[in-house]
C-alpha positions as CSV (number, residue, x, y, z in Angstrom):
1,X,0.0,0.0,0.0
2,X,1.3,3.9,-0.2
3,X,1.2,6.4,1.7
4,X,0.2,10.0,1.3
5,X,2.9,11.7,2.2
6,X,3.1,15.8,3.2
7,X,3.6,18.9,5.3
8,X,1.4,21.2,6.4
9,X,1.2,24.6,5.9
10,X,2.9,24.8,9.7
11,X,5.7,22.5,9.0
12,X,4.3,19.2,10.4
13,X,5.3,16.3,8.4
14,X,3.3,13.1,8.3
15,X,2.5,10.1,6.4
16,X,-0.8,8.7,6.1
17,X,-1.4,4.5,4.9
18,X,-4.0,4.5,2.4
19,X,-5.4,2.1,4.4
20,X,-5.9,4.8,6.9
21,X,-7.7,7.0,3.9
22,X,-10.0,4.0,3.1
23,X,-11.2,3.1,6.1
24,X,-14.9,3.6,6.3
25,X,-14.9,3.8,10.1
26,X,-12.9,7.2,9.2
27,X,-15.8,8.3,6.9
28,X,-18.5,7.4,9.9
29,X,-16.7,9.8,12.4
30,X,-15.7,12.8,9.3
31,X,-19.7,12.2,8.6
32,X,-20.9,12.5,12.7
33,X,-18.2,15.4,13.0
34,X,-20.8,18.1,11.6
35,X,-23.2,17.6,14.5
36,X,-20.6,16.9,16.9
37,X,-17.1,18.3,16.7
38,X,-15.7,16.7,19.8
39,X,-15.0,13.4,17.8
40,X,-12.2,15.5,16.4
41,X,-9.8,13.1,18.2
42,X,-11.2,10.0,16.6
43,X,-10.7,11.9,13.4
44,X,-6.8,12.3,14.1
45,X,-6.4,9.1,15.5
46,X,-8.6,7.0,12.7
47,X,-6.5,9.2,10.2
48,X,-3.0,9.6,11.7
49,X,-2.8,6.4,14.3
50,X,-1.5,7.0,17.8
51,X,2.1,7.9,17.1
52,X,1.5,11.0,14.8
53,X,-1.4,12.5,16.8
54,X,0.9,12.8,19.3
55,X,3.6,14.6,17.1
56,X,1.0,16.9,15.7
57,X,-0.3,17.9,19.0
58,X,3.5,18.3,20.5
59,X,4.2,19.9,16.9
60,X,1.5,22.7,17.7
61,X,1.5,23.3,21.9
62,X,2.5,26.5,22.5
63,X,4.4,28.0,25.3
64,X,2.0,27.2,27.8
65,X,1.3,23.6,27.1
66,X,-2.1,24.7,25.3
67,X,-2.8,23.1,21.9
68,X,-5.2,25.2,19.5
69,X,-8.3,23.5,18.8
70,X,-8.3,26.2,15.8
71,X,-4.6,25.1,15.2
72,X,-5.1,21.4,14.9
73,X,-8.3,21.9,12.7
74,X,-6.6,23.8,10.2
75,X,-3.7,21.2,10.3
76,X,-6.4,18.4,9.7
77,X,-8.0,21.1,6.7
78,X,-4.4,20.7,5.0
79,X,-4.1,17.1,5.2
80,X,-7.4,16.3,3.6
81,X,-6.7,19.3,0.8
82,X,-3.5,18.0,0.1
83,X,-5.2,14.4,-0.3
84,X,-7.7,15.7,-2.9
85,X,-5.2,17.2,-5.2
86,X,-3.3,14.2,-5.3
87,X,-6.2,12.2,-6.8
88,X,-7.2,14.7,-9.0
């Protein structure tokens, strides 16, 4: 299988399986997401496994220990428009 590979507009770097992509448990939780956007960790998790969540999340705390909820949505907004181009 590959693996969609990228950085984000902030300078995270990942690599996503495309087994990850295709995974219709992913699609469930994207689909719930609208009504309830605290399954944004599923999201991560379902998309980037355990290991990179926790990158991303150490890639974006600030100062303070805080992670951006705005942050890590926008880094999740890159990943997926970076994913469409590719398969246009």
């Amino acid at each position: 299988m590959n693996n969609l590979t990228g950085i984000t507009k902030s300078g995270f770097t990942y690599s996503i399986s495309e087994k990850n992509l295709n995974n219709y448990e992913l699609v469930e939780v994207l689909g719930e997401m609208e009504s309830n956007p605290l399954l944004l960790p599923k999201v991560l998790r379902l998309l980037l496994g355990n290991d990179q969540t926790e990158k991303l999340k150490n890639h974006l705390r600030d100062d303070d220990g805080v992670i951006s909820t705005e942050k890590i949505t926008n880094e999740l907004q890159d990943i997926f428009q970076a994913q469409a181009r590719l398969k246009k």
